[in-house]
C-alpha positions in Angstrom: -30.6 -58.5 104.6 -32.3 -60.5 102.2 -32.5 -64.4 102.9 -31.4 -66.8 99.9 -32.0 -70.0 98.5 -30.2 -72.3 96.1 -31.1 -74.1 93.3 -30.3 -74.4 89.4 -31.8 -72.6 86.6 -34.7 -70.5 86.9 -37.0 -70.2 89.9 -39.8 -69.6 88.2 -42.5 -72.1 90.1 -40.1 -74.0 91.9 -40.1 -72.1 95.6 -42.6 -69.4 97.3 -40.5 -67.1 98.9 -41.4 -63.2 99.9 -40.3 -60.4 98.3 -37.1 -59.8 98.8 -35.9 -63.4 99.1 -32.4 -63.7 96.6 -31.9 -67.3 94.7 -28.7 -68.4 93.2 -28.3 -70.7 90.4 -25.6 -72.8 91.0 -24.2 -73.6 87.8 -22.8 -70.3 87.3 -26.0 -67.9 86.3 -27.0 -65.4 87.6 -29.1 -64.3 91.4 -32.8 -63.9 91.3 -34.6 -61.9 93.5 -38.6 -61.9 94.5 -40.5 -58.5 93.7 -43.6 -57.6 94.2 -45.4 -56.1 91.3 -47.6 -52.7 91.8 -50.5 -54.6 91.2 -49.4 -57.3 94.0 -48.1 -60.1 92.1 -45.2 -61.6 92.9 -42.5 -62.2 90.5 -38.7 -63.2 90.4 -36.4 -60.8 88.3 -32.5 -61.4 87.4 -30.3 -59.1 89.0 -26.5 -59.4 89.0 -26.5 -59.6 85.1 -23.5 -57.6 84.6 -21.3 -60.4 83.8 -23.4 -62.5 81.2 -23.8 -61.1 77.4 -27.9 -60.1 77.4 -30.0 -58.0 76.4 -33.0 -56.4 78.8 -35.0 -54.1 77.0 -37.7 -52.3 78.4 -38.9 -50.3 75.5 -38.5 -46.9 77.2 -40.9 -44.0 75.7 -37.7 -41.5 75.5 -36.1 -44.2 73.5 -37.1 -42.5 70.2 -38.3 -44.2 67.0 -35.4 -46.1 66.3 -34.7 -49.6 68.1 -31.5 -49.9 69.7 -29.0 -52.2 68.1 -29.1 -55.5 67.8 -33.1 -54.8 67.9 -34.5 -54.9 64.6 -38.0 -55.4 62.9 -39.4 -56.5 59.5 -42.8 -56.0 57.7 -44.2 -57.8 54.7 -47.6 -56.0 54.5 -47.5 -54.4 50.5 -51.0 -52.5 50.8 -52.4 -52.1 53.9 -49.9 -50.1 56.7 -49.1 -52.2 59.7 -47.3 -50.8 62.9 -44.1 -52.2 64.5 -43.1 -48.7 67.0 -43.1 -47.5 70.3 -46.0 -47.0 72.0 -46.8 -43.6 72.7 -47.3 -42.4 76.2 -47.3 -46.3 77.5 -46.5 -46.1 81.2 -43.4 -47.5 81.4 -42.3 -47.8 77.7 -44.1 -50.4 75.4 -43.5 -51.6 72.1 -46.5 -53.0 69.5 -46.8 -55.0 66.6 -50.2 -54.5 64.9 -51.2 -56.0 61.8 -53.7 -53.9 59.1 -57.2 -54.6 58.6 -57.0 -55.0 55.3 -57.0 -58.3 53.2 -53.6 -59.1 52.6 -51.0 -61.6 53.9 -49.1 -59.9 56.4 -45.8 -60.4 58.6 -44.5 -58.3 61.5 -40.7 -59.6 63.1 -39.1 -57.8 66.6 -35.6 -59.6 67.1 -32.2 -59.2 66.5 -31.9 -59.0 62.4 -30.4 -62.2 62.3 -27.8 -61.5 64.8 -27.7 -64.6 66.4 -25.1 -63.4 69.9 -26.8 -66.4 72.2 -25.1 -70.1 71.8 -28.1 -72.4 72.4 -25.7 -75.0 74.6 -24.7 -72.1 76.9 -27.6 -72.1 78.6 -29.5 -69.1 77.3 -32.9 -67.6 79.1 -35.9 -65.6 77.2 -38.4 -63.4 79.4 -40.9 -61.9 78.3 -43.9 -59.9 79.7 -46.7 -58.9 76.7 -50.2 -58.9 75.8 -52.3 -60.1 72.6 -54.9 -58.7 71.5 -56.6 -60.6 68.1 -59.2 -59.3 65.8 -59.6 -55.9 66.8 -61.9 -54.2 64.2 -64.0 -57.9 63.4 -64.5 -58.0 67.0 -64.1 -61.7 66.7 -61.5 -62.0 69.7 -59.9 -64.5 67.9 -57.3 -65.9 65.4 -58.0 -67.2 62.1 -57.1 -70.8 61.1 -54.0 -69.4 59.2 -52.9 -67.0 62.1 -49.9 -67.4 64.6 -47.4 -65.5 67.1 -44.7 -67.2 68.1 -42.4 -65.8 70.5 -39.0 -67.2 72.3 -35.8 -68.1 70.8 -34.7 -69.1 67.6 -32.2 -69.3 65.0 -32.2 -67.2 61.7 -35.6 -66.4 60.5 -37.1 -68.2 57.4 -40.8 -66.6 56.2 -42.1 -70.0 56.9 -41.5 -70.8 60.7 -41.5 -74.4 60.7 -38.3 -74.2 58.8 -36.3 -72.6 61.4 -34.0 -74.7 62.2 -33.4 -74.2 65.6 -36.0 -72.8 67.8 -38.1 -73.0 71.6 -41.1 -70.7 71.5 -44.2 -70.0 72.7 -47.3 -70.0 70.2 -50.7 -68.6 70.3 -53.0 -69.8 66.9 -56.4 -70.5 65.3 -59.2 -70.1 66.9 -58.7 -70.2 70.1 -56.8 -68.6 73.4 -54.5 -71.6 74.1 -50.5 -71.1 74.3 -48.8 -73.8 72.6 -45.1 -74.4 73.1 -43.2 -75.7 70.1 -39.3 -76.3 69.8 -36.9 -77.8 67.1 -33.5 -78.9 67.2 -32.9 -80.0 63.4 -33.6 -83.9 65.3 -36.9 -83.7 67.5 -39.1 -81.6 66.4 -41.5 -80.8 68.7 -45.4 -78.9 67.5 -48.4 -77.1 68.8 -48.0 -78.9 72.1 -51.0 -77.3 74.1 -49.9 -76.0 77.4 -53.6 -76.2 79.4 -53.0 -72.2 79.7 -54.9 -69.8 78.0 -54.4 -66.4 77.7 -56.8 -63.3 78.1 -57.2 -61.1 75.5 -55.4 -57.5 75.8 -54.3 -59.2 79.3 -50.2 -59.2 80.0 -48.8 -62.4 80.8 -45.1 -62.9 81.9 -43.0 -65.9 80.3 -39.5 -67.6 80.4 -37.9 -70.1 78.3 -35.0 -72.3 80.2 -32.4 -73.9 78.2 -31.3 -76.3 80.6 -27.4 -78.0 80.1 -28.4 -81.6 81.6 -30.2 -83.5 78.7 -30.4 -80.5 76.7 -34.0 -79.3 77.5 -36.2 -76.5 77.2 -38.6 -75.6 80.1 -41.1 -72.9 79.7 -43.1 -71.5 82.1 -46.0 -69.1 82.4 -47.0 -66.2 84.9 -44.5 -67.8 87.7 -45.8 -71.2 87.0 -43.9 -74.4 84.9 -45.9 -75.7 82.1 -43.8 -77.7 79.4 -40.3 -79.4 79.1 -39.4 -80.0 75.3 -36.4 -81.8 74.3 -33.4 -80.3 72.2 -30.6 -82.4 72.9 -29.6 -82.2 69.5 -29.4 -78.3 69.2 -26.2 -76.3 68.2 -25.4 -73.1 66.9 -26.8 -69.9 68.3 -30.4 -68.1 68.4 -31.7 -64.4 69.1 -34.7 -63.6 70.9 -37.6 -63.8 68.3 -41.2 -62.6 68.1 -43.3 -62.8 64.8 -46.9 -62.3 64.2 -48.6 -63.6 60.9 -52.5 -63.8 59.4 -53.7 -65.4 56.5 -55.4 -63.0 54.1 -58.6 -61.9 55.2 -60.2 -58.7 55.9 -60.3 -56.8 59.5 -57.7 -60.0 61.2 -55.7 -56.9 62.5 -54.5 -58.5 65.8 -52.2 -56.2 68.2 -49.4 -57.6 70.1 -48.2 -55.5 73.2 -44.0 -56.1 74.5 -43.5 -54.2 78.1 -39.7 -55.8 78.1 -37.9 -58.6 76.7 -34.7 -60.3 78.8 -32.2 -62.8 76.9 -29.0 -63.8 78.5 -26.7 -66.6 78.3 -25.7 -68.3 81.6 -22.5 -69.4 80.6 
């Protein structure tokens, strides 16, 4: 029988435990159990989700070419040919969004078409595992100045993401590997706050973002491991999972992101 522990909120970086150890959240979310991943790293997953609205998508291969509802995407491109689909063969199931090479402002959106099911007080979690991959064909490894992916939660989109009013996100941009946290509540506004972690190029990371109820905060954490607390005690309304990628125009900038799954649930 597994052991458990008890805590609040996520246990993402809090406790070392083996696999198989359960933790509760006691304010009413749901248990977490350790796992091991196949390539040894250990990771805590949600189980026991049944009673929460969420979404836990795992972008199966036999899915077919149409996301399943509330899922949605958007492209801006006009001449060059981006991709926002299944990946084929991925073990697994994957799910890319790839800008064009060619010199043009471009925008690729995965989230919920504006569907907005999660209410931002309730205590709503984002996870996320996924992999970036910039400037394939210039072989630069990098973003350009005007470049960015953001991905988290957020309120109905806007093509300019700064005016979003409601948002807590993860952000890779420029040129550079660091991931940025940013978050906005229509009061604090809170920008490209480095958090020390880079990632590695064409590498898969794992995220979550905490909306926690006691001084309404935001805690993010990367690959098991806390790195930022934003405040949004000001937030209201609801937000949907979000990921958008943008470049500038310029030639060859066709960076690739990677989604294995996406998990968004409200804890109460």
């Amino acid at each position: 029988m597994a052991s458990t522990m008890f805590g609040r909120g996520i246990p993402v970086g809090r406790v070392r435990a083996k696999p198989g150890v359960i933790y509760h959240d006691t304010e009413g979310g749901p248990s977490w159990q350790r796992v091991e991943d196949p390539v040894g790293t250990q990771r805590w997953r949600p189980i026991g989700l049944q009673g929460f609205p969420h979404v836990f998508e795992h972008f199966l291969p036999d899915a077919g070419a149409t996301l399943p509802a509330p899922w949605g995407k958007q492209d801006t491109s006009a001449a060059g040919a981006p991709v926002t689909d299944y990946v084929a063969d991925a073990d697994g199931g994957n799910y890319t969004l790839a800008l064009a090479a060619d010199n043009e402002v471009e925008t690729l959106t995965l989230y919920h078409v504006d569907q907005l099911l999660f209410d931002i007080t309730k205590r709503p979690v984002f996870g996320c595992r996924l992999k970036i991959a910039p400037d394939i064909t210039g072989g630069g490894g990098l973003f350009a100045a005007g470049d960015k992916f953001v991905f988290g939660l957020a309120s109905a989109r806007n093509a300019t993401l700064d005016s979003i009013v409601t948002n807590a996100w993860f952000m890779a941009t420029g040129a550079n590997l660091n991931i940025y946290v940013e978050s906005d509540d229509g009061t604090t506004d809170t920008d490209d706050t480095d958090t020390a972690v880079d990632y590695v190029a064409d590498t898969f990371i794992e995220v979550w973002i905490d909306i926690e109820a006691t001084a309404p905060t935001a805690r993010f954490c990367i690959n098991d491991s806390q790195v930022k607390k934003t405040s949004i005690a000001a937030a209201t309304g609801n937000v949907q999972p979000y990921l958008e990628i943008q470049k500038a125009a310029a030639a060859n900038k066709d960076h690739k992101v990677t989604v294995d799954w996406i998990c968004t649930f409200s804890r109460s």
